[in-house]
C-alpha positions as CSV (number, residue, x, y, z in Angstrom):
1,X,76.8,-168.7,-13.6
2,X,76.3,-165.3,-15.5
3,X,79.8,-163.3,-16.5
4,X,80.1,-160.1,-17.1
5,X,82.5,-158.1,-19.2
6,X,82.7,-154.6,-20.5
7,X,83.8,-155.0,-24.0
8,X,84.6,-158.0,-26.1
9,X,84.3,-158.9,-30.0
10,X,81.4,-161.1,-29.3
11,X,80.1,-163.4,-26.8
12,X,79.6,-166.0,-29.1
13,X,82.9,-166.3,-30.1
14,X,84.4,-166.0,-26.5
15,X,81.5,-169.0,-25.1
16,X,82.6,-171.0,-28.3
17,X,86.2,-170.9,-27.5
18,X,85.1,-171.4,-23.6
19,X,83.4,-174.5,-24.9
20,X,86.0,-175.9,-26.3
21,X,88.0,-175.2,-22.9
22,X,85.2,-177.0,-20.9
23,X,82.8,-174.8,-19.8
24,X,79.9,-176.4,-18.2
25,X,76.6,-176.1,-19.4
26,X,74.6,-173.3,-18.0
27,X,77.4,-170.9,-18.5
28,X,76.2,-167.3,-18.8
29,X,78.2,-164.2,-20.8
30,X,77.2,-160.8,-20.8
31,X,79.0,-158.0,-22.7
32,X,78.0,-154.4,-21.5
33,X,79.3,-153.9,-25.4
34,X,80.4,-156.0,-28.6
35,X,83.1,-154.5,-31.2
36,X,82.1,-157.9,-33.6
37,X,78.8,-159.0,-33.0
38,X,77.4,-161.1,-35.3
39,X,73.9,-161.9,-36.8
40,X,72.9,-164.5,-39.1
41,X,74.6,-165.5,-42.6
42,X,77.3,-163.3,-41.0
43,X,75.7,-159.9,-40.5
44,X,77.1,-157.5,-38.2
45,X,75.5,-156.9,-35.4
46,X,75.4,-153.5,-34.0
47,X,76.0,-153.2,-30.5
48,X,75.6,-149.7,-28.2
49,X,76.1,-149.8,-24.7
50,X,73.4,-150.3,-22.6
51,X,72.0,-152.7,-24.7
52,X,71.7,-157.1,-23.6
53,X,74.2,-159.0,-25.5
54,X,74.4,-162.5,-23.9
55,X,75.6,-165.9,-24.7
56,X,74.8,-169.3,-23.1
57,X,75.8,-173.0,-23.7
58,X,74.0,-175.9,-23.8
59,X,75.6,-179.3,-23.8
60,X,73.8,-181.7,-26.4
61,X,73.4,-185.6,-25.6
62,X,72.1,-188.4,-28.4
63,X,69.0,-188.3,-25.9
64,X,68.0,-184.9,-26.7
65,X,65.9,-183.5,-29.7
66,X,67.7,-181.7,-32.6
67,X,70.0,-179.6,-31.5
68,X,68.8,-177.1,-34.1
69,X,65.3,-176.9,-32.0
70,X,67.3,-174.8,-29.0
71,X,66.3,-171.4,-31.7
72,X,62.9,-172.7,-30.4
73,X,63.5,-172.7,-27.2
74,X,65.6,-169.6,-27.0
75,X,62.7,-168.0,-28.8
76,X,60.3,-168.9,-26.4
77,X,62.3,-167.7,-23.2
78,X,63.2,-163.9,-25.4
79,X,59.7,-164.0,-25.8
80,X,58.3,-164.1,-22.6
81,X,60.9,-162.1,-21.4
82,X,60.2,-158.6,-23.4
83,X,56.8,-159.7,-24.2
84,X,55.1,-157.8,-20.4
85,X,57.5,-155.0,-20.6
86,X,55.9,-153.7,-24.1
87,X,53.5,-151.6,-25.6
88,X,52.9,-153.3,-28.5
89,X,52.5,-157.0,-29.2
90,X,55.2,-159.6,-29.5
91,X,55.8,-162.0,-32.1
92,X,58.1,-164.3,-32.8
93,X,59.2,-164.7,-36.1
94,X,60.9,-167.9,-37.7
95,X,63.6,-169.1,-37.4
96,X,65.7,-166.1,-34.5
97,X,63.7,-162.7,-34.3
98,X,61.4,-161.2,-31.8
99,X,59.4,-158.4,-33.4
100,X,56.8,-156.1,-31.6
101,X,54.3,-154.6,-33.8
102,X,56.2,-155.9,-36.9
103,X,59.5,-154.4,-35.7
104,X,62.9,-156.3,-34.7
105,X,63.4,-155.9,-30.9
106,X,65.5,-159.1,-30.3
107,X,67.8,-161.9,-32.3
108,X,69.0,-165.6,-31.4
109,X,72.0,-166.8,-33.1
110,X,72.9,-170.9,-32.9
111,X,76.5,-171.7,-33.5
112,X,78.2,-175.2,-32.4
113,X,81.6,-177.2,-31.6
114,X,81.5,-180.5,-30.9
115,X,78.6,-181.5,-28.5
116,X,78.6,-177.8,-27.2
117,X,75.5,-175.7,-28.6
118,X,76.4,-171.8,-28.0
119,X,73.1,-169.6,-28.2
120,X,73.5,-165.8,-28.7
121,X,70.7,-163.7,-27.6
122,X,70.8,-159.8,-28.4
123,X,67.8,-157.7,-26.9
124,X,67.5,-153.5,-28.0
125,X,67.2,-152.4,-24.6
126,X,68.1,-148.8,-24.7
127,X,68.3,-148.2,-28.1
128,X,67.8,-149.8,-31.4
129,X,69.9,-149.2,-35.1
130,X,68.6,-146.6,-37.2
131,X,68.1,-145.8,-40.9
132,X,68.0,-149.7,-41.8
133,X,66.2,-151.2,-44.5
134,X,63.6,-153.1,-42.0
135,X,61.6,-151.9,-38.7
136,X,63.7,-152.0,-35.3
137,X,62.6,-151.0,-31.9
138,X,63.4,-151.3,-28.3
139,X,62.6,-151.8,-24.9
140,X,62.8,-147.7,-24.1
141,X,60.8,-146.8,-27.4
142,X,58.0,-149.3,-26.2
143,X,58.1,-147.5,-23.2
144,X,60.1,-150.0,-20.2
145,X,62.3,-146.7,-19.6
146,X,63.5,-148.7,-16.7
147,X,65.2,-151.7,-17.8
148,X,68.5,-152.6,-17.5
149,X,70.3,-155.7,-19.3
150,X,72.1,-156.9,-16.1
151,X,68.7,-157.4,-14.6
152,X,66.8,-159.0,-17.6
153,X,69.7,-161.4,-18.6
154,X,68.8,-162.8,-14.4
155,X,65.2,-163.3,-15.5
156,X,66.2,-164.5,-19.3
157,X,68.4,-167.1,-17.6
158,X,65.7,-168.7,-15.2
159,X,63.4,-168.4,-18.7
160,X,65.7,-170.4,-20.4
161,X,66.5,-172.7,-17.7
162,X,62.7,-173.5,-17.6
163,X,62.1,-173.8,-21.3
164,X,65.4,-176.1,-21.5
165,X,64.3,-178.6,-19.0
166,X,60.9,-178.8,-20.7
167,X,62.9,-179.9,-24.0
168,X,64.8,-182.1,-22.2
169,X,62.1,-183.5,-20.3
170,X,59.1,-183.7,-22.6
171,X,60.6,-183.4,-25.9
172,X,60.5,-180.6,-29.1
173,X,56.3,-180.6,-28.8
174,X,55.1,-178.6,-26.0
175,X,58.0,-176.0,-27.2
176,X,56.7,-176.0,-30.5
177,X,53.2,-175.8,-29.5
178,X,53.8,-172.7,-27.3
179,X,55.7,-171.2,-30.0
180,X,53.4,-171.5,-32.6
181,X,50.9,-169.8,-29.9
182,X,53.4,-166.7,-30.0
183,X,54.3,-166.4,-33.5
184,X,53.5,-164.8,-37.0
185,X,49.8,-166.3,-37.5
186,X,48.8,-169.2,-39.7
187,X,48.1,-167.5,-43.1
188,X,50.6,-165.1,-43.1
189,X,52.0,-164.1,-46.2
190,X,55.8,-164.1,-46.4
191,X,58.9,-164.4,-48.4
192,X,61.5,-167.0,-48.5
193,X,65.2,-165.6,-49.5
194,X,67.0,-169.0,-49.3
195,X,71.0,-169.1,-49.3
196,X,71.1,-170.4,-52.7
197,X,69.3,-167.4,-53.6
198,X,66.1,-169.0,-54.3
199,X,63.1,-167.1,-53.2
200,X,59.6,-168.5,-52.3
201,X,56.7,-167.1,-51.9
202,X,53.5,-168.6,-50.0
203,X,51.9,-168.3,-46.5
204,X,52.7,-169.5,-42.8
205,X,51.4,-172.7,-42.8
206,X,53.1,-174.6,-39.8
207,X,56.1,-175.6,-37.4
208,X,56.6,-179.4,-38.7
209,X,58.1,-182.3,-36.4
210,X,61.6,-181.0,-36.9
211,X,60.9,-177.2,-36.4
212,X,61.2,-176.6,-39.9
213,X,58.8,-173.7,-41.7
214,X,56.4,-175.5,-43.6
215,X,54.9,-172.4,-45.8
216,X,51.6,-172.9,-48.1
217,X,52.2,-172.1,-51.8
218,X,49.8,-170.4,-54.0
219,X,49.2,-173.4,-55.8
220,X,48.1,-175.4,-52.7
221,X,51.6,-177.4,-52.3
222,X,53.5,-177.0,-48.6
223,X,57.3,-176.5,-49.0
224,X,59.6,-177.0,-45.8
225,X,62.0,-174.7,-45.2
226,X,65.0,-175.6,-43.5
227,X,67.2,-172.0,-43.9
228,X,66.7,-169.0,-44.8
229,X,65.6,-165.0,-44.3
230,X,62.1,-164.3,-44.1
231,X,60.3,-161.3,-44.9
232,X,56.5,-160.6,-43.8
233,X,54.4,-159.7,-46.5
C-alpha cells in the first residue's frame, strides 16, 4: 500500500510513529515534499518538490539476517531503479548512497522501533542541492526529463519487494553478491571518517559476512568497518 501526502516533516518519522501504531509490513509513504528530512548522523535533508521522498517498513523476525543488511537491500532495489534512466554510470557506495559518475543521486536511511525496520529512500528526481561541499545530480540533469516520483516509487516498491523476499528467502549472500557487482570497485581508494572521529585511510577491499566494509590498509592489514562517512579518493 503506497500513501501519499503533500507535505510532512519526514516520512521516516511519520512510518516510525505508524510502526509503533501497527502498521503492516509493506506499508508505503510518499511525501510530494519534507520540511525535516533527515540524512545520516542527523544531516538535513533537503527536499524540493518534485523530488521522491519515500519511506517503507519492514517487519524483522529472529529468522531473518541482520536487520542492519536491509541498507543492502534497499541499495540494491535504488539501484536498479535509476541505474536504466541515466547517462552516466551507477554506483553504489557503502553503507546508503547511489552515486552516478561520482555524484550523489540517491540516499537510504535505516531507523528502528521494536521489531519494525523503517527504511528512508530519497531519489533527486527533478533537481538536486547546489553549492555543497560534494558532487550531487539528478534524474533530469542525467537526462530522464520525464520522470516523475509517483511513478518510480510504483517500480521501487515491486524492486524492493523482490530484493526483500530474496533476503528472506536465501539469506544476506546473493544480496551481497549483487551489490558488490554494483558498487565502488575493489581497490578503491577511500576515506574512513568514523563517529569517534577517527579517520582511516586504505582501499575497498570487500563486503564481509555481516555487510560490514572491510577496507585494505596500506600496510597490508584489513579493518572492518561497522559506521561511518566515506569519502572516495
Amino acid at each position: 500500500m503506497i500513501r501519499f501526502v503533500p507535505e510532512t516533516g519526514s516520512t521516516n518519522a511519520d512510518m516510525l510513529a505508524l510502526a509503533e501504531q501497527g502498521a503492516l509490513e509493506g506499508s508505503w509513504l510518499r511525501a510530494g515534499r519534507q520540511t525535516g528530512g533527515r540524512g545520516r548522523m542527523g544531516r538535513a535533508w533537503e527536499s524540493p518538490v518534485g523530488n521522491l521522498y519515500c519511506s517503507t517498513l519492514v517487519r524483522v523476525t529472529a529468522e531473518d539476517p541482520p536487520a542492519h543488511t536491509l541498507a543492502l537491500v534497499a541499495a540494491n532495489a535504488v539501484h536498479a531503479l535509476v541505474a536504466p534512466l541515466c547517462a552516466g554510470s551507477a554506483r553504489i557506495k557503502w553503507p546508503n548512497d547511489i552515486l552516478i559518475d561520482g555524484a550523489k543521486i540517491a540516499g537510504i536511511l535505516l531507523e528502528r522501533v521494536g521489531d519494525a525496520v523503517v527504511v528512508g529512500i530519497g531519489v533527486n528526481v527533478a533537481d538536486h542541492p547546489k553549492g555543497l561541499d560534494r558532487p550531487v545530480t539528478s534524474l533530469m540533469a542525467q537526462g530522464a526529463s520525464d520522470a516523475e516520483a509517483g511513478a518510480l516509487l510504483e517500480r521501487l516498491a515491486a524492486l524492493f519487494a523482490h530484493w526483500l523476499a530474496i533476503w528472506r528467502a536465501q539469506g544476506l549472500d546473493p544480496v551481497r553478491t549483487h551489490w558488490l557487482l554494483n558498487a565502488h570497485p575493489k581497490g578503491t581508494a577511500m576515506r574512513v571518517l568514523q563517529p569517534d572521529g577517527e579517520q582511516v585511510d586504505g582501499t575497498f577491499d570487500t563486503l564481509d559476512r555481516q555487510g560490514m566494509l572491510i577496507l585494505r590498509l596500506a600496510n597490508g592489514e584489513s579493518r572492518a568497518i561497522h559506521a561511518g562517512d566515506i569519502i572516495l579518493n
